[in-house]
Every structure is written in C-alpha cells, then in structure tokens.
MIBA-922706 format. One line per 2 residues: number of its first residue (from 1); their letters; for each residue x negated, y, z negated of C-alpha. Coordinates in nm, 2 decimals, always signed. Layout:
NUM> A> X Y Z; ...
% end
This chain:
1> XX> -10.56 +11.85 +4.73; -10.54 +11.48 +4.89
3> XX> -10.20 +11.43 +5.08; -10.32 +11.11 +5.27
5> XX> -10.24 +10.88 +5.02; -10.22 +10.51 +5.06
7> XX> -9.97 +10.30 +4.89; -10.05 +10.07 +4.62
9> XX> -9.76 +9.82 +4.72; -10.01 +9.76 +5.02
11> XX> -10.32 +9.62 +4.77; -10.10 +9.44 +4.55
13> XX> -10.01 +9.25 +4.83; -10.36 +9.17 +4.90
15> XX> -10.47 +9.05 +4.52; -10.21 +8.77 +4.51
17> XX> -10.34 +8.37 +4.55; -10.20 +8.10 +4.63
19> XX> -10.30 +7.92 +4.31; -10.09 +8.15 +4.11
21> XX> -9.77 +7.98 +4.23; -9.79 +7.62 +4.04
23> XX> -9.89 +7.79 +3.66; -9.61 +8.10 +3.74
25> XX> -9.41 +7.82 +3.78; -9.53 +7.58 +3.47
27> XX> -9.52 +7.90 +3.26; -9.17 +8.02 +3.38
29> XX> -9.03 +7.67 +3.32; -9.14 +7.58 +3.00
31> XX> -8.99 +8.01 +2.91; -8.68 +7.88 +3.02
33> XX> -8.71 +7.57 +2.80; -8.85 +7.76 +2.51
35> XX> -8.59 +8.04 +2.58; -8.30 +7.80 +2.51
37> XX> -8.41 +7.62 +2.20; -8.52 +7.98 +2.10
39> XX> -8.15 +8.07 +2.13; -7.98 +7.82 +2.01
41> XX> -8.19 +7.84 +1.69; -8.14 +8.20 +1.65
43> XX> -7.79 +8.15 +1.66; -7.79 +7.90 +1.43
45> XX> -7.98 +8.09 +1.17; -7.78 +8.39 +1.20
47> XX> -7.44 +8.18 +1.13; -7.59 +8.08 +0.86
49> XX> -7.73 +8.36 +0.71; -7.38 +8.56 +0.72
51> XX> -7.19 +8.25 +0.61; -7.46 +8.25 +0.29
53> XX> -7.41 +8.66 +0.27; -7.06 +8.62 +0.25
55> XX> -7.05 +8.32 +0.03; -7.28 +8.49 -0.23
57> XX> -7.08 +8.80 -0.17; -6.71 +8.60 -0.22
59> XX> -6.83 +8.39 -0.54; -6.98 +8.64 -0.74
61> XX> -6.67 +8.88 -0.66; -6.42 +8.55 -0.74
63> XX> -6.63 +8.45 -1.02; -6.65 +8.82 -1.18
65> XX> -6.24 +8.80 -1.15; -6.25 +8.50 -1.32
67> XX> -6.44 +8.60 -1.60; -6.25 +8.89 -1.64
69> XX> -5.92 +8.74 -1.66; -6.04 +8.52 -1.89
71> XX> -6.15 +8.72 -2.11; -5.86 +8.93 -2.12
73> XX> -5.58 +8.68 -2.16; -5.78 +8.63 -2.50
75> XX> -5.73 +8.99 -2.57; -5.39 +9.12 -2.41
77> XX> -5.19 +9.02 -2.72; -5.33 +9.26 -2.92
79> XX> -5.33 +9.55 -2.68; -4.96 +9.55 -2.71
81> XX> -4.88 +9.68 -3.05; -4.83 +10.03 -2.91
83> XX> -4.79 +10.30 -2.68; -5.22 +10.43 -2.75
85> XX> -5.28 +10.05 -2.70; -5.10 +9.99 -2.40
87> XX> -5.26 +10.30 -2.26; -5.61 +10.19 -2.38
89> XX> -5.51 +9.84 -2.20; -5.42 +9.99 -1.87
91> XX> -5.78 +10.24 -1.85; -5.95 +9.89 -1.90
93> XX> -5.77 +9.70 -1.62; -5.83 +10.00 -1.38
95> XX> -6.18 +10.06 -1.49; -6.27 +9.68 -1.41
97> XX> -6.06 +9.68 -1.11; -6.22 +10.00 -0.95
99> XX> -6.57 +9.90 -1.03; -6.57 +9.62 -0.78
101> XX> -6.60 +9.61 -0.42; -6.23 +9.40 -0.38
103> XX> -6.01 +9.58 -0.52; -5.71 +9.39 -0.63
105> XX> -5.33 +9.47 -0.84; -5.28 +9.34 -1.22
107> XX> -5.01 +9.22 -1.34; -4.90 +9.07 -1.71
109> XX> -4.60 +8.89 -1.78; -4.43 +8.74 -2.06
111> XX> -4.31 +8.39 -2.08; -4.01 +8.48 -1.88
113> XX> -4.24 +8.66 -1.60; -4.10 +9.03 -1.70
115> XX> -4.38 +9.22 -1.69; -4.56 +9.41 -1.94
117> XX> -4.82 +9.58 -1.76; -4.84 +9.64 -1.35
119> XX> -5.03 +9.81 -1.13; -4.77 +9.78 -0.87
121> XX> -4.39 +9.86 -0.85; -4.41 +9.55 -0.62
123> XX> -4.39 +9.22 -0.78; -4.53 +8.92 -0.61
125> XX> -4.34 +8.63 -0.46; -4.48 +8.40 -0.67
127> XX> -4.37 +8.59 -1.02; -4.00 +8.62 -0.88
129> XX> -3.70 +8.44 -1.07; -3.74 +8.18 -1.30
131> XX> -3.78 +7.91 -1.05; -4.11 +8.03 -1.02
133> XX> -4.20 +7.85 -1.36; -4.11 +7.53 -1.21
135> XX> -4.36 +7.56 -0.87; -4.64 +7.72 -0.70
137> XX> -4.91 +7.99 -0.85; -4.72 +8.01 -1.20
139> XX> -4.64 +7.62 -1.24; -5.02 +7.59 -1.24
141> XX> -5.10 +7.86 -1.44; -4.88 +7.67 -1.70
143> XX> -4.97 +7.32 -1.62; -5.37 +7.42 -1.70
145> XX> -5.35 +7.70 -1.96; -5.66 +7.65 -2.11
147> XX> -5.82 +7.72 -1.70; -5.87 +8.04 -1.51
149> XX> -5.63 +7.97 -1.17; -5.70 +8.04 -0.76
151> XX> -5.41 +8.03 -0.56; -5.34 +8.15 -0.22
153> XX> -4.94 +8.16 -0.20; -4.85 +7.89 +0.09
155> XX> -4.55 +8.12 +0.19; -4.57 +8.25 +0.57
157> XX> -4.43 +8.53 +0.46; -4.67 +8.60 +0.20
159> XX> -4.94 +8.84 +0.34; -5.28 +8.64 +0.34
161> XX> -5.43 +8.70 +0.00; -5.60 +8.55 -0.30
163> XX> -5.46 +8.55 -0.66; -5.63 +8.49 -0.98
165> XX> -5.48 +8.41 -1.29; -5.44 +8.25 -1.67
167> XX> -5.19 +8.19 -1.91; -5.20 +8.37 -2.22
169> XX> -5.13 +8.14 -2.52; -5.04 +8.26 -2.87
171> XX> -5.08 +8.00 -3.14; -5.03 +7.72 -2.92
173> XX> -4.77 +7.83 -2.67; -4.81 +8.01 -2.32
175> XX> -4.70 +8.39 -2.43; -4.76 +8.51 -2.10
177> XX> -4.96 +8.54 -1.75; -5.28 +8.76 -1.67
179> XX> -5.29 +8.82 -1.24; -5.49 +8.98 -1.02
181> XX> -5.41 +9.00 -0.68; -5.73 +9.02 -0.47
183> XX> -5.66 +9.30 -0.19; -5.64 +9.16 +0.18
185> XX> -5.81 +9.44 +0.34; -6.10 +9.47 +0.13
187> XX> -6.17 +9.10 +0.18; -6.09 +9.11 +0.57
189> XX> -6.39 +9.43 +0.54; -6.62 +9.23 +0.35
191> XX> -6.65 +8.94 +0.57; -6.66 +9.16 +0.91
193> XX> -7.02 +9.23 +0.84; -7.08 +9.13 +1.22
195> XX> -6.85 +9.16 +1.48; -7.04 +8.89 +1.72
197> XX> -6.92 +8.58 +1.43; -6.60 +8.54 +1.30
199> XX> -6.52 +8.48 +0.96; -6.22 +8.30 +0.74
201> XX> -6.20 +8.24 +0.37; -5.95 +7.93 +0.31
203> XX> -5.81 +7.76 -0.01; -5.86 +7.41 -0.08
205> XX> -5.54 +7.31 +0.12; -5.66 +7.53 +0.43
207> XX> -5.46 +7.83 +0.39; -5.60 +8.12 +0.51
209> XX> -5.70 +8.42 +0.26; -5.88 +8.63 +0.48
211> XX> -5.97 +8.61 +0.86; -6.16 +8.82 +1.09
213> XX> -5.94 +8.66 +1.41; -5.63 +8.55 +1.39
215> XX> -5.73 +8.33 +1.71; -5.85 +8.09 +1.44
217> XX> -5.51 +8.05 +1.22; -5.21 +7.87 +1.29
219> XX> -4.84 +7.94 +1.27; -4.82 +7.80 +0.93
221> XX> -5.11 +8.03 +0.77; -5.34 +7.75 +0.78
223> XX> -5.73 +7.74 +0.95; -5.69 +7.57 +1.33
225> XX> -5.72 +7.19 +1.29; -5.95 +7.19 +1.52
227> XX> -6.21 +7.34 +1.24; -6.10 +7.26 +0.95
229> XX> -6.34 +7.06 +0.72; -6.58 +7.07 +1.01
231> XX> -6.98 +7.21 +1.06; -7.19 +7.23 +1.37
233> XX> -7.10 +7.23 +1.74; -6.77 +7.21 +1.81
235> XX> -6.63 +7.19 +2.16; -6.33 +7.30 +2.30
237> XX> -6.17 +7.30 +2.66; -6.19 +7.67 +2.65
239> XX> -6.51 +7.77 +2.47; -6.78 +7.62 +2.21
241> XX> -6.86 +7.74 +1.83; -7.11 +7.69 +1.62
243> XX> -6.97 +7.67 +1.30; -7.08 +7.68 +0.94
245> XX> -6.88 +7.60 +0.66; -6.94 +7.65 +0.22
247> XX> -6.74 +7.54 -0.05; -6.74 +7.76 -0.34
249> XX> -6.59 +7.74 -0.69; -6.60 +7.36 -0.68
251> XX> -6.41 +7.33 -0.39; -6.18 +7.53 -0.48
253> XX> -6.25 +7.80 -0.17; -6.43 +7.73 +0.16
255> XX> -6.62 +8.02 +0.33; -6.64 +7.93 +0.77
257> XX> -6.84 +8.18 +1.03; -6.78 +8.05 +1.37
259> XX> -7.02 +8.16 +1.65; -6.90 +8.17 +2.00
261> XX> -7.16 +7.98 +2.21; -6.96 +7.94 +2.54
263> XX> -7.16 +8.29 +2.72; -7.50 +8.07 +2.60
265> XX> -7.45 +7.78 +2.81; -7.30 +8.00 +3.11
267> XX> -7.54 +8.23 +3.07; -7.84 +7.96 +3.08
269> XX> -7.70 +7.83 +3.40; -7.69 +8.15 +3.55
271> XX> -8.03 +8.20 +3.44; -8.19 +7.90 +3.58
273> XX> -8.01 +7.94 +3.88; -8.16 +8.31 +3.95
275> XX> -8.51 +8.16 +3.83; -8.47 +7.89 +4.10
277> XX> -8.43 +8.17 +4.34; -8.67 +8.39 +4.22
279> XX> -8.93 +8.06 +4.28; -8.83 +8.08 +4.62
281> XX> -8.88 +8.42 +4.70; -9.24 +8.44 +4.53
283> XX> -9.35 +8.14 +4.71; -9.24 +8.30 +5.08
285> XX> -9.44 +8.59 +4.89; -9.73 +8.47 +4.82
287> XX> -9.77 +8.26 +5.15; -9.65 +8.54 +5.33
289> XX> -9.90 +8.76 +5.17; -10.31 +8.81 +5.15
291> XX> -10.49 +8.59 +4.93; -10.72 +8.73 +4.70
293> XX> -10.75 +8.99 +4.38; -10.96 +9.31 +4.46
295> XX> -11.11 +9.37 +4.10; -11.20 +9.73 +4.21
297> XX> -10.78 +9.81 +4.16; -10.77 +9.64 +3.85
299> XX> -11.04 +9.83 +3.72; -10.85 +10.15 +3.78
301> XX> -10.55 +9.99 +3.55; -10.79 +9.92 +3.27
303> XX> -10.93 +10.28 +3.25; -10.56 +10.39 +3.27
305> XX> -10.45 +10.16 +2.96; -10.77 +10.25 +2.79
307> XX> -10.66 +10.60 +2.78; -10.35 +10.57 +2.70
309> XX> -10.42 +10.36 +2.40; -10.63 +10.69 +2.33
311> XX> -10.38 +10.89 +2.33; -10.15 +10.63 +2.10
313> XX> -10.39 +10.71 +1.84; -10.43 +11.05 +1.88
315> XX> -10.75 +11.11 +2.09; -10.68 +11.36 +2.32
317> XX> -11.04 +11.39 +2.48; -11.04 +11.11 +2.68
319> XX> -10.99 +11.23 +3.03; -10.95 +11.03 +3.37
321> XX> -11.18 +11.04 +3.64; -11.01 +10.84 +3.92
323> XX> -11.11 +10.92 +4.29; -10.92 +10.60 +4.46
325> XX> -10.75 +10.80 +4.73; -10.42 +10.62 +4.61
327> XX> -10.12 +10.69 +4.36; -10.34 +10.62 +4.05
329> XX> -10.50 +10.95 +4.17; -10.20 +11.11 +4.18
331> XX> -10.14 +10.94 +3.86; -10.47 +11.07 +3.67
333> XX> -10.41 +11.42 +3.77; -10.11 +11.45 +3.60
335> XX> -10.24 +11.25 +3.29; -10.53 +11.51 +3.25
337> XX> -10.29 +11.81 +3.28; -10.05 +11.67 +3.04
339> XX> -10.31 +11.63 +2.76; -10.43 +11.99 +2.85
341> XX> -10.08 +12.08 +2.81; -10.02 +11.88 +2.50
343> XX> -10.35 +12.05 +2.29; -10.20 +12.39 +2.42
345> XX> -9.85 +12.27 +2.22; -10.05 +12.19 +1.93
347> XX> -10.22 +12.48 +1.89; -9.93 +12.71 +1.96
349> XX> -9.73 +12.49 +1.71; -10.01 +12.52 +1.42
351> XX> -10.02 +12.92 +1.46; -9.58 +12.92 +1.46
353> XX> -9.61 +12.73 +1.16; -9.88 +12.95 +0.99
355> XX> -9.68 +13.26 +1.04; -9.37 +13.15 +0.91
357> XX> -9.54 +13.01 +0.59; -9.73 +13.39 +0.54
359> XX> -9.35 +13.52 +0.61; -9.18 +13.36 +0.35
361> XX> -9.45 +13.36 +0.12; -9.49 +13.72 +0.17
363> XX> -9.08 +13.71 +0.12; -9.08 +13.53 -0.19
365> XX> -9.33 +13.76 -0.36; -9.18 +14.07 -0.29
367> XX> -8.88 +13.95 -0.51; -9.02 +13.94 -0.81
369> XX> -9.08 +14.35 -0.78; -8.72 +14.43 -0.84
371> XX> -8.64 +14.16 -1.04; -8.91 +14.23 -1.37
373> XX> -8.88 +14.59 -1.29; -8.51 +14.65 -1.40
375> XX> -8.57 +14.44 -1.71; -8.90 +14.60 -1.77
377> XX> -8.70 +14.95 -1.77; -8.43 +14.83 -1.99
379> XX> -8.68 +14.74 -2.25; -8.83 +15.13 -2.23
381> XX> -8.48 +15.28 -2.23; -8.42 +15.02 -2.52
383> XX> -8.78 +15.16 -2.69; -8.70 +15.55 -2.65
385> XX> -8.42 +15.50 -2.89; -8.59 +15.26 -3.12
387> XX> -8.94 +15.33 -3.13; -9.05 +15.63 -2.93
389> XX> -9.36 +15.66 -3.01; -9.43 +15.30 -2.85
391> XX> -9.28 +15.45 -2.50; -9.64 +15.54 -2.38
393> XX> -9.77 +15.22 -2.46; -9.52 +15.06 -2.25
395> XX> -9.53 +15.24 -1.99; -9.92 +15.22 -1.95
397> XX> -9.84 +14.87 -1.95; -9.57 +14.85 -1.70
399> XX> -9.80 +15.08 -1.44; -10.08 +14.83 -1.48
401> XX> -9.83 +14.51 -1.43; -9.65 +14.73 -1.10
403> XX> -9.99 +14.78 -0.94; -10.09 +14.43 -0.99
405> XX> -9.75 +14.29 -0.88; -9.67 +14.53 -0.51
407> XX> -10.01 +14.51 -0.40; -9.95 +14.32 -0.07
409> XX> -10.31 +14.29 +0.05; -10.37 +13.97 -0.15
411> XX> -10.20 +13.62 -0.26; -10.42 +13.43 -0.50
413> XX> -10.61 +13.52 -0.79; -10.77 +13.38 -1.05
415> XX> -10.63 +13.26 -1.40; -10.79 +13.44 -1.60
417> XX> -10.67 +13.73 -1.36; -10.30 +13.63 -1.40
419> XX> -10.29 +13.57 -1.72; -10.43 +13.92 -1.78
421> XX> -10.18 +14.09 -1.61; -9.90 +13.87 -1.80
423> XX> -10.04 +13.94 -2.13; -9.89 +14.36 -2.02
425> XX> -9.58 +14.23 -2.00; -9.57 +13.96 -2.31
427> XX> -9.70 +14.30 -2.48; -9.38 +14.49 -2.35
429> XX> -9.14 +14.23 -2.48; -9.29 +14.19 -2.82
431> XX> -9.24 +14.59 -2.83; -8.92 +14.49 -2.73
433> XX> -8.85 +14.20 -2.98; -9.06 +14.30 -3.26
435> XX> -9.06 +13.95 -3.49; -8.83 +13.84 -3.35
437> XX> -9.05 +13.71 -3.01; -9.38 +13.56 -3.06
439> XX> -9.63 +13.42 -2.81; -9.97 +13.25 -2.80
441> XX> -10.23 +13.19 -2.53; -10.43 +12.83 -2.50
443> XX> -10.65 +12.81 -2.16; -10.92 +12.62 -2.16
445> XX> -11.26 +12.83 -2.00; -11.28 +12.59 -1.73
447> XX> -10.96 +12.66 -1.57; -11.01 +13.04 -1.60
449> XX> -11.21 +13.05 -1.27; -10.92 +12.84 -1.09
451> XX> -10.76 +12.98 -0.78; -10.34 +13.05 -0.83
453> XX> -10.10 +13.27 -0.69; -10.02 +13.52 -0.80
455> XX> -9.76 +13.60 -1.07; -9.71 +13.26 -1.14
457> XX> -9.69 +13.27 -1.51; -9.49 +13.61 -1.56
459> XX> -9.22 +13.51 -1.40; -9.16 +13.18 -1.58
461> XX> -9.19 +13.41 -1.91; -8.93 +13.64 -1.85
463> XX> -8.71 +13.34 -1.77; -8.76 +13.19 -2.12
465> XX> -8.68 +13.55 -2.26; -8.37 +13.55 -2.06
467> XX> -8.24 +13.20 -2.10; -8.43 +13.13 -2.39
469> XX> -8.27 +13.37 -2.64; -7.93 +13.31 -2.65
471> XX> -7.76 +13.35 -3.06; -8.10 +13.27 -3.14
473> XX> -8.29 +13.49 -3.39; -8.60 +13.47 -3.27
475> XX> -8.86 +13.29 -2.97; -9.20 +13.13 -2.93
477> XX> -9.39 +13.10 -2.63; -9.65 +12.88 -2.56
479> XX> -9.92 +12.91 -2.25; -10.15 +12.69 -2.19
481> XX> -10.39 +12.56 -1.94; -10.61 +12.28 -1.87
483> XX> -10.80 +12.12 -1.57; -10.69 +11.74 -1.50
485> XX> -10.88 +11.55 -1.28; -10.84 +11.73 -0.95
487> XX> -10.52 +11.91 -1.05; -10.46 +12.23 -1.29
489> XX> -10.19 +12.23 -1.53; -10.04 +12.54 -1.66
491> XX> -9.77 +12.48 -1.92; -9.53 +12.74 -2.07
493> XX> -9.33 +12.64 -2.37; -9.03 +12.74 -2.56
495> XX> -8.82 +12.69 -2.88; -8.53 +12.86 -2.76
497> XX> -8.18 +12.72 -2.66; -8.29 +12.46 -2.36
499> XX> -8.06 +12.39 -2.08; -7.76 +12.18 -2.11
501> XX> -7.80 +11.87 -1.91; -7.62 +11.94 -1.61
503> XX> -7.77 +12.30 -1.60; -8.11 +12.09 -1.61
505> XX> -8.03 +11.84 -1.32; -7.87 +12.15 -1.11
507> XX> -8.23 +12.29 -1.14; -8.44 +12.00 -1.08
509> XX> -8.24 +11.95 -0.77; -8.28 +12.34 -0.62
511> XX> -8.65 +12.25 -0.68; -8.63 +11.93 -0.48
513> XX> -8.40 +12.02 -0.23; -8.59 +12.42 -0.17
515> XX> -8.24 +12.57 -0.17; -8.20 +12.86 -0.49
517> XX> -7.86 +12.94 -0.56; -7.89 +12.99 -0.94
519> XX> -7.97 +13.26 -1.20; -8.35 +13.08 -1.24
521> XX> -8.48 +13.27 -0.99; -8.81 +13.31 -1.09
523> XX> -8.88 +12.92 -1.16; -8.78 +12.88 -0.78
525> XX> -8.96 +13.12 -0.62; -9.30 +12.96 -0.82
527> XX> -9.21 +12.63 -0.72; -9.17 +12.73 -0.33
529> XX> -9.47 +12.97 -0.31; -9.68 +12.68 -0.48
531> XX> -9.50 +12.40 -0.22; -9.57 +12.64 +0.09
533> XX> -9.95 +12.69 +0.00; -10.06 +12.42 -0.14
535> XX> -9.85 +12.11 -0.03; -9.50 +11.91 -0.13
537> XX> -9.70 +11.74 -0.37; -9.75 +12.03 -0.63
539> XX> -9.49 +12.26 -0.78; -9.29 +12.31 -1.09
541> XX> -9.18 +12.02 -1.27; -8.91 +12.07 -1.60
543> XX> -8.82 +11.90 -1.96; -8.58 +12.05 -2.17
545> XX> -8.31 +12.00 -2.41; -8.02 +12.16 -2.56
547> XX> -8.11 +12.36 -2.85; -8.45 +12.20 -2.84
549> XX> -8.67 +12.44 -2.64; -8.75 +12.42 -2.23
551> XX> -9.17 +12.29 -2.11; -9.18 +12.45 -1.76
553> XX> -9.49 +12.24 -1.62; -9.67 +12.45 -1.27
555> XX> -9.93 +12.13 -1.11; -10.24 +12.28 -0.85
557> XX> -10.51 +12.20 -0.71; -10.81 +12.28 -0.97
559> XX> -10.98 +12.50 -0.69; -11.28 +12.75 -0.82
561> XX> -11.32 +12.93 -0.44; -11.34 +13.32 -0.45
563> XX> -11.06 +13.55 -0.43; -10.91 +13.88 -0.42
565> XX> -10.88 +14.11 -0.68; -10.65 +14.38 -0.75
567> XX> -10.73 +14.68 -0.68; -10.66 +15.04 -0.87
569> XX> -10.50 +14.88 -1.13; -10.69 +15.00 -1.42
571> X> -10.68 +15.40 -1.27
% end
C-alpha cells in the first residue's frame, strides 16, 4: 500500500493563471448584481402570491357567509312556528357553520334585538340595549335591509373580529337580524400561512379584523398609518416593507402582507463587502501562486465524475483505475470497495427478501388446513344423521381435498388443477345443502393451462357459503374464468345476502392496507398470497350489495409455464 502521498493542495496551486482573475471577477460581479434583483423579485412575488392566497381564501369564505345569510333571513320566519322547527333551524345553522374553515357564532334577533336563536350565551356588543338600533353594526343593518352587512365593531374593547349580517323583513318591516360572527382565531390561522410575511385583514375604515403582528395596529384598533392605503416599498427609520395590499368585496375589506426587507439591504452590504475581500485574497493567490493548469489532474476529476454519474444511474461495474500517487488514489480505492460492498448488500438484501416472501406465503397457506377442515367435518357429522349412506362419498372427497391442500412441496398449480380439487368440496356442500345450494363451472380451455396458487378458488367458496347464506333459502355459485389480454380473470359469483356497505368498505380496506382482522379470512389470505407472488398490482378486487349477491374478482398474470402436481391424491 502507498503511504508517500502527495497533497493535492500543492497541484491546485500550480493550475491557477493569472488570466482567471479579471472574468472571476466580471462573473462574481454581475452574481452579485443578478443576486440582488434576483431577490428582490423573489420577494416581491412571494408577497404577492400569499396576499392573492389569502384574498381568494378571505372572499370566498366572506362571500359564502354572505350568501348564506342571505338566504336565510328569507327563510328564518318560517322556521319559527315550533319547537321541531326551531330544532330543524338550529341543525342548519351548525351544519353550514361547521362546514367551513372560519368558523363563526349565529345569532337572530327580533325587532327589539331579544334573540331567538344563539349559538352563544354571549351576546355581542353591538346587539346590547336598544341604543344599539340607533348606531353601529345594527343601525346599518336597518338603514340597508334589502343588503347583506360587513362590520368590524370600532369598539377597543371589542376583540378584533368580523360580523356579517341582514335584516329580516316581514311584509315590509325589519322583523328581525340574521349574524354571524366570524371567529378571530380561525381568521388570525388562515392568514399565518408564512411566518416570514405578515398579514392583516382591515375594514374599509382601517380597523383591524385579523392580524398576524400586532407591531402593525395602533392603540385605537386601526392598521399603523404608516401603511394604510399604501403598496410597494415603504421605508421606515427602523426597517423597510414590501407591502401589498387587495380590496375585496367592493371595498368593503382590504387584505395587506407586509414583507420585512431591512436583513436584504444589510445583508447585501455585508455581502459585497466579504466579496470585496474575498477579491483581494484570490488576487494575492493567484500572483502568489504558479501559473498554469496541469490537464493530467483534471483528467483524474473527469474519470471520478464519470463514475459517479454511473453509479447515479445504477451502473455499478464501472471501476477506477487511478495510479496518481496522490489522494485521488486514496480516493479510488475506497470508491472500488464501496461498490464491491454495495453489490454484496444487494444480493444479501434480494435473498432476505425472498425468504420472507416463501415464509409468509408458506404461513398463509397452512391456514386454510384448519379452517375448511372443521367445516368440512361439520357437514359429515351433519350427513351421518341426515343421509348416511352419502358419508362415504364425503369422505372420499374430503381425503382427496386434504391431500391436495397440506402437501407443502408445491405452491402453484394449474386451473384446471384447482378447480378440480374445488369441485370435491362444491360436491361436499351440495351433500350438505341438497337444493338448496347450487353451483356452475364456466372456464374457458385457454385459461385451464394457466399457472395459480393454489387453493385460490375454494376458499373464496366456502366464504360465500358462510356469508352468503344467511335467512336465505337457498344459493348459487357461479365460477368462471377467462384470459384477458395478459391477465387471468377468475370470477366467483353469488346471489346470497351481499355485504352491507360498511362491511364492504371494511374489506376493501384490509385488502389495501394487507392487515386481516375480520371473519373473511379466506378472501385475505387469496389476495396476500397473490400480492406476495405475483406483484401489488394483482389481487382480489370486490362488488357487492345488500341482498343483491357478492362478485369476488382474483386478477393474474395469464402464465402457461409448468408446475407441480399433487401428488398421492388419487390413492
């Protein structure tokens, strides 16, 4: 191994020119040049898009508000016959209320501002005593009652908020007042969206409904004076914003994101100061330094890119041969014997994964042994007592469908094989059910050769015998099986009871999710086996409906290889 190394520090200091000072410095200055207006309009654009976010956000929340207030001060007056109506009116209120992203409290009032329906034990400043008839929120509501009302009460001991309302008029006369009280925290949340621009939402007047810093409000509740009304740069003996301000609602509401920009000037001096320096130091560099490239070193830093690129695409052949006595040796030798390294991973990752597919395949077959073997003996201890001279029958059947289903040397058969076996136990169950259960085959001869797992169908038969039943008189089961395109289709159907439709999405969501923790234990275990050999993209898919019958779909690949067969099961 080499341990005389030279440093590459030393050779670097060898390829630099003199004639790389003036363009370093033509390129660095126009950077800094292009860096600033780069800056300024990226923080001009991003002022603006969150001011158009929250605008679009603020009107169409408003606007839905007003709508809805409108509408209902048209309907109120008939909501308040009863007790059931007045019920019925406060599910609708709450209903709207909770399906948007402000929430806010109702209120209706009478003429005389007692209220009829509240969301609130809390009444509002502005609906307290009768002198607030004669002024503020109320006085408008009555001096426009044909108009939907936004008022922000100018009281500093109101909280910040936003209130929407209408006067409800019966034949002619105001019979009443619809609010909503827009909530100050939701709105303070939905304009906070980034916590590098502030935000306020202010009424006509410039009172403040929401604000994300208080910095910007005066003691009267107002926006600072210093902003209001304004857009652009705005400068101030203790900082700069860029500000950007939108009326909404036809002036009725103004929407302002203010952008600190008092760190982007110092922070451009302090850059250009540091680039000044930085000139100085390369140019005592460079003339302190040797004067030309060696294009043997650089060569060296191309094959190094070259295989890393390689390796970014994963090609892990491409190996380094570097012999420059120097760190890039050093270098290369650990590239190579990471790569070696890596493969080794790979491998030993593919043969992990491999087992512990065979292990839970392997554990997902052996539960289907158990499972049809206790209702398989139920239906003989059924048979003894209602037909023993069947037994024999039965069991015959029930030895060939054991041997076929614990032999543990192979997982995949064909169709045709599958089905076979299935037909012992459809045979068992009619036994069983007499006229009352009733099946029929369909596969096409095509998809008879196709490779499956095995006991794929069975299982998804005894579930529609189980589920499928119910205070039903009698089933039908239909299998059948068909090659599309690249893919084989197996479909089992049913006219028994279906699933409910939650018991339906419950299942569909085991099968996504590969997590079983219902009584359809066999449709699971199909739809994993098939996942785990085959691919996410195959599986069990499900229709059904109550009282309508269950389709259990199983989608594989239509493959025709070779495969095990059973053996001894016809002994």
């Amino acid at each position: 191994m080499i341990t005389n190394y030279k440093y590459y520090r030393d050779d670097i200091r060898k390829t630099i020119i003199v004639n790389a000072l003036i363009p370093v410095i033509i390129i660095a200055v126009f950077s800094y040049f292009l860096l600033f207006f780069g800056l300024y309009r990226a923080i001009v654009f991003r002022n603006y898009s969150v001011n158009a976010q929250i605008t679009k956000t603020v009107e169409q929340t408003v606007s839905n508000y007003q709508n809805q207030t409108g509408r209902l001060s048209t309907e109120v007056l008939a909501y308040l016959d009863s007790k059931q109506a007045i019920s019925d009116m406060y599910e609708e209120f709450y209903d709207f209320v909770n399906k948007m992203d402000i929430k806010a409290n109702f209120f209706v009032f009478d003429s005389h501002l007692q209220p009829w329906l509240q969301s609130t034990n809390r009444i509002p400043e502005y609906a307290q005593g009768e002198s607030a008839l004669k002024w503020g929120f109320v006085s408008r509501m009555l001096e426009t009652p044909d108009k939907v009302v936004l008022a922000r009460p100018p009281a500093i001991t109101v909280n910040q908020t936003l209130s929407v309302g209408k006067a409800i008029v019966e034949d002619g006369r105001v019979a009443g007042f619809i609010t909503f009280d827009l909530n100050e925290m939701d709105l303070i949340k939905l304009i906070s969206q980034n916590y590098s621009i502030s935000a306020v939402i202010a009424d006509k007047y410039g009172y403040v409904i929401a604000a994300t810093n208080e910095l910007l409000v005066n003691q009267f509740g107002k926006i600072d004076i210093k902003f209001r009304d304004k857009s652009g740069i705005i400068h101030l003996k203790a900082d700069s914003h860029y500000v950007t301000r939108t009326e909404i609602l036809d002036g009725e509401i103004s929407i302002y994101t203010f952008t600190s920009i008092g760190y982007f000037s110092s922070a451009l001096i302090l850059a250009g100061v540091l680039l000044i320096l930085l000139f100085v130091i390369l140019a005592l560099t460079i003339f302190l330094s040797a004067r030309k490239i060696a294009r043997s070193k650089t060569r060296v830093i191309d094959d190094i890119i070259r295989a890393i690129e390689n390796v970014q695409i994963g090609k892990l052949d491409t190996r380094l041969n570097v012999n420059t006595n120097n760190e890039f040796q050093i270098f290369a030798e650990a590239y190579n014997q990471m790569l070696t390294d890596i493969k080794n991973l790979i491998e030993l990752n593919k043969e992990k994964a491999r087992q512990n597919v065979l292990s839970e395949i392997k554990q997902l077959e052996s539960q289907f042994n158990p499972h049809f073997l206790f209702n398989t003996l139920e239906t003989i201890r059924y048979m003894v007592i209602m037909d023993p001279s069947s037994v024999n029958k039965i069991i015959v059947g029930l030895s060939e469908l054991l041997r076929y289903s614990i032999n543990n040397t192979i997982t995949e058969v064909s169709l045709g094989e599958d089905i076979k076996y299935t037909q012992n136990y459809l045979f068992i169950q009619k036994y069983r059910f007499k006229e009352k259960f009733n099946f029929s085959i369909d596969v096409d001869e095509e998809a008879l050769a196709c490779i499956v797992p095995k006991l794929i169908v069975q299982p998804i038969i005894e579930n529609a015998i189980k589920h499928g039943f119910a205070d039903r008189q009698s089933l039908s089961v239909q299998i059948n099986a068909k090659i599309d395109e690249s893919d084989l289709v197996v479909t089992i159907t049913d006219d028994g009871e279906g699933m409910e439709p939650k018991v339906l999405e419950k299942m569909r969501d085991i099968l996504a999710t590969n997590k079983s923790n219902s009584s359809h234990v066999g449709l699971f275990n199909v739809h994993r086996r098939v996942q785990l050999m085959y691919g996410d993209q195959y599986g069990i898919g499900i229709s059904s409906r109550q009282h309508g019958g269950t389709v259990v779909t199983i989608t594989l690949p239509a493959s025709r290889g070779e495969c095990e067969h059973v053996e001894g099961v016809n002994r």
